[in-house]
Structure formats: structure tokens, C-alpha cells
N, C-alpha and C positions, 0 to 999 in steps of 0.2 A: 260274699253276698250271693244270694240266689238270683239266678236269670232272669230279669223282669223285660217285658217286650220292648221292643225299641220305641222311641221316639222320634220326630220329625220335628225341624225347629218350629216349621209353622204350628204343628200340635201344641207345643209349649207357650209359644203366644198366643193363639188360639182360646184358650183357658180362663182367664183374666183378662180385666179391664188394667190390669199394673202386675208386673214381676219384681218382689220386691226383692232391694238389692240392701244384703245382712251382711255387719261385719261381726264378729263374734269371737269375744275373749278370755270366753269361760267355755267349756265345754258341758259344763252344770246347767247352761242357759240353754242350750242346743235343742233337746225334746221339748221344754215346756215352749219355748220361742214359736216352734213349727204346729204344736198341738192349738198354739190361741191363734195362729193364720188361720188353719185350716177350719177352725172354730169361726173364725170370720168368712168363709167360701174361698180363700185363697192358697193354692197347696203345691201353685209350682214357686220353689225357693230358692233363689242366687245366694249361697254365700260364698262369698269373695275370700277368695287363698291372699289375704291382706294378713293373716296373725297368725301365728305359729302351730293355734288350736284349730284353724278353719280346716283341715282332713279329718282332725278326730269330732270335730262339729257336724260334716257330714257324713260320716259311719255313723253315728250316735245316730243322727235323723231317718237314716234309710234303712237301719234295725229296728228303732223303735217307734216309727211312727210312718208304717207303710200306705198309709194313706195319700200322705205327704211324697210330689216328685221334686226332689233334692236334685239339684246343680252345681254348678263351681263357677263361678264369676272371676275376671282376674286371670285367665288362664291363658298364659300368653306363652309356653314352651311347650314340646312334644312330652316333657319330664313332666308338668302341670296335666297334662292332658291323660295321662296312664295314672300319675296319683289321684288323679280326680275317680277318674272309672275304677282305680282301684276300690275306694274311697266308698263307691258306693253309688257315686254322681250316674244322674240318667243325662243329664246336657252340660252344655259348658258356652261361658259366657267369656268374648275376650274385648280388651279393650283396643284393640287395633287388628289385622288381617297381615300373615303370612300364608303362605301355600304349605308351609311347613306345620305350621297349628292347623291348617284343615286339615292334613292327608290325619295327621296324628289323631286326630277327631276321629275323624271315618275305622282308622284303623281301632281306636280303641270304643267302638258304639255309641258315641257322644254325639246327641245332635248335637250344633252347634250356629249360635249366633255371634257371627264374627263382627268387630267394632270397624266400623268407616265413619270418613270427615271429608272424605274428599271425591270427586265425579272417576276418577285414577282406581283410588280403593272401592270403588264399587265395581269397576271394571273388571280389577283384577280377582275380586272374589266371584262376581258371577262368571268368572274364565274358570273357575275351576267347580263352577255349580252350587254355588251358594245365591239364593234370590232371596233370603228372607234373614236383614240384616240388624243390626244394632247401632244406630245413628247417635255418635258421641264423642265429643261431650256435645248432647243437644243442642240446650243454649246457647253456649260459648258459643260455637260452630253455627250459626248462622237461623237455628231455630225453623219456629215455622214457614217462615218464608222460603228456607232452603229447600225445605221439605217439597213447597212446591214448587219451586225450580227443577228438582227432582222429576217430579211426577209427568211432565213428560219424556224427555230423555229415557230415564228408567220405568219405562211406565209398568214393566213386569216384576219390579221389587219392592217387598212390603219391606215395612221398618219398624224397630223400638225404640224411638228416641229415648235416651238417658242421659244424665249429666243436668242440673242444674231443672228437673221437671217438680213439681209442688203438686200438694189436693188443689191448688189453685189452678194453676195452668194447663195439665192434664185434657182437661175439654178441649182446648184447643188444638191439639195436638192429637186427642182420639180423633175430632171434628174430620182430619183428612184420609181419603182415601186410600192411601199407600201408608197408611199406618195403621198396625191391627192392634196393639198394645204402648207400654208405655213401661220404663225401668223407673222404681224409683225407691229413694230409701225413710219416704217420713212415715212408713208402715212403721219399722222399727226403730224411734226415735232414739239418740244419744241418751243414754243413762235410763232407758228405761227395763234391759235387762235386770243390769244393777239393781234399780229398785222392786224388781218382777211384778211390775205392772201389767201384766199380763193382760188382765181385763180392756186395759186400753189399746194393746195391739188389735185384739178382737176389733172394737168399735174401730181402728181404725182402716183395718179389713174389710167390716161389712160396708162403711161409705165408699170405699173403690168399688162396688158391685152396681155403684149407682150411677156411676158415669159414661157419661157418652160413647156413640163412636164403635162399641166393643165389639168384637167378632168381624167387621166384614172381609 
């Protein structure tokens, strides 16, 4: 892959009102998937190293659709963190925090948004200079209210809540301060690769544009 300029996590969330979080089992699905995001104003991509195709789903998207900044969700070994940037990935998303997944980040040019649940895991990534984090599983974990439980304690770290967020709930969740964005997967619904509905990932792209909260 040719050299594309770094990234910074906040840049990635920054972007978007929603990062949408793709699982992907075809690698036929890969281009047109990322072409109707971006078609929707949406163009930074999580696809989760969940199926056996998600590296060759992000090569496919970071050659053929440079428009599009490709990610890697799921990324929880320093081995995950070099396939990913092999792969193509400009960030990487993980579902929980070692210091072993950041250095491996740093070392292979991955921003990265490390997964926290706890006041401990927040600690310990911003011990190692992570402030701008991935709050998950959302819901489950305690939701908005945690959020601001958060905000003051942590008052210098943004967040993406993910885990259990809807087009419904989202507002709430843009609504707070210490949140710049928001992960979520009803962009690319269940079975609609399959049927390449493509047109509808669009529409449901451009409604995340409309939502609260976005950039601060």
C-alpha cells in the first residue's frame, strides 16, 4: 500500500456523527459496502477482524476506494495490529486496553481507539497517552449516565460510546460533552450485503449527518 499521512484518533472521530462498526463475509461486498458509505458523507470504516475475510475486506477498500479511511475494529494483539496496517488499515479499534496493543499501534502508524469500561482502564490508557477513547460495551456498562460520572474525573478525555447505541439513542449520547462521536452497526444492517442493498446503506448514512452533538 502507498504511504498515506497519519492519522490521530481524534481526527477519526472528529469526521462523523457515527463510525460505523462492519462485519463482513464476502469480500465481493468490501468496495461496494464502503463506496454507498461514502456516497452517504460517511468514509471513516471499522471493519472488525470478526471473519476470516475482514484483511482481505480491508485491502480491497484501501486500493479500491481511496476515498474511503479503512480501520480495523477487534483488534486486540500486537499480530491484529501489523495485519491490520499491513492490510491497509489507517486506525484500529479495540475492544478493551493493553499497553501491549498501544505500543504495537504507535509502532505500526495506527491511530488508535482503545476499548474502556472501567475508571482503572481509563487510567491506565491515558498512563500511556491515549485521551481519546472507545467507551464499551456502552449500554451494558452503565451508558449515559456513566458518561457523566466521567466528565468530571476524566474531564480531559473524549469518548465513542459503542455497544448497544441505535439511530434512536445516538442524541443522547452526541448530546454530552466528553463525547465527539458514537460506534455503531445499524449503518450496515444484518443481510443487507447479502441482498446489496446498497441504496439503503446510503439513506442510512446520510441520516447520521443529521444528528446532534457532532464535532465538539
Amino acid at each position: 500500500m502507498s504511504q498515506q499521512p497519519s492519522l490521530s484518533a481524534l481526527q477519526v472521530m472528529q469526521d462523523a456523527p457515527v463510525i460505523p462498526v462492519i462485519v463482513l463475509n464476502d469480500v465481493a461486498h468490501a468496495v461496494p459496502m464502503a463506496r454507498a458509505l461514502l456516497a452517504g458523507g460517511i468514509r471513516m470504516l471499522e471493519i472488525t477482524l470478526r471473519t476470516p475475510q475482514a484483511l482481505a475486506c480491508i485491502e480491497a477498500i484501501a486500493r479500491e476506494v481511496p476515498d474511503a479511511v479503512v480501520g480495523a475494529g477487534t483488534v486486540r494483539s500486537k499480530a491484529d495490529a501489523q495485519a491490520a496496517a499491513s492490510a491497509g488499515a489507517r486506525f484500529a479499534v479495540s475492544p478493551g486496553y493493553t499497553s501491549a496493543v498501544g505500543q504495537a499501534c504507535r509502532d505500526a502508524g495506527l491511530a488508535l481507539l482503545p476499548g474502556v469500561a472501567t475508571g482503572g482502564e481509563i487510567m491506565a490508557a491515558c498512563e500511556d497517552g491515549y485521551t481519546e477513547l472507545k467507551f464499551f460495551p456502552a449500554v451494558q456498562a452503565g451508558g449515559v449516565a456513566m458518561l457523566k460520572a466521567w466528565a468530571g474525573p476524566f474531564f480531559d478525555v473524549k469518548f465513542c460510546p459503542t455497544g448497544g447505541i441505535t439511530l434512536q439513542n445516538a442524541p443522547d449520547f452526541l448530546a454530552l460533552k466528553n463525547v465527539v462521536c458514537v460506534g455503531g452497526s445499524w449503518l450496515v444492517p444484518s443481510g443487507t450485503a447479502e441482498q446489496g442493498d446498497w441504496g439503503r446503506v446510503t439513506r442510512l448514512a446520510n441520516e447520521t449527518r443529521g444528528l446532534g452533538g457532532f464535532g465538539r
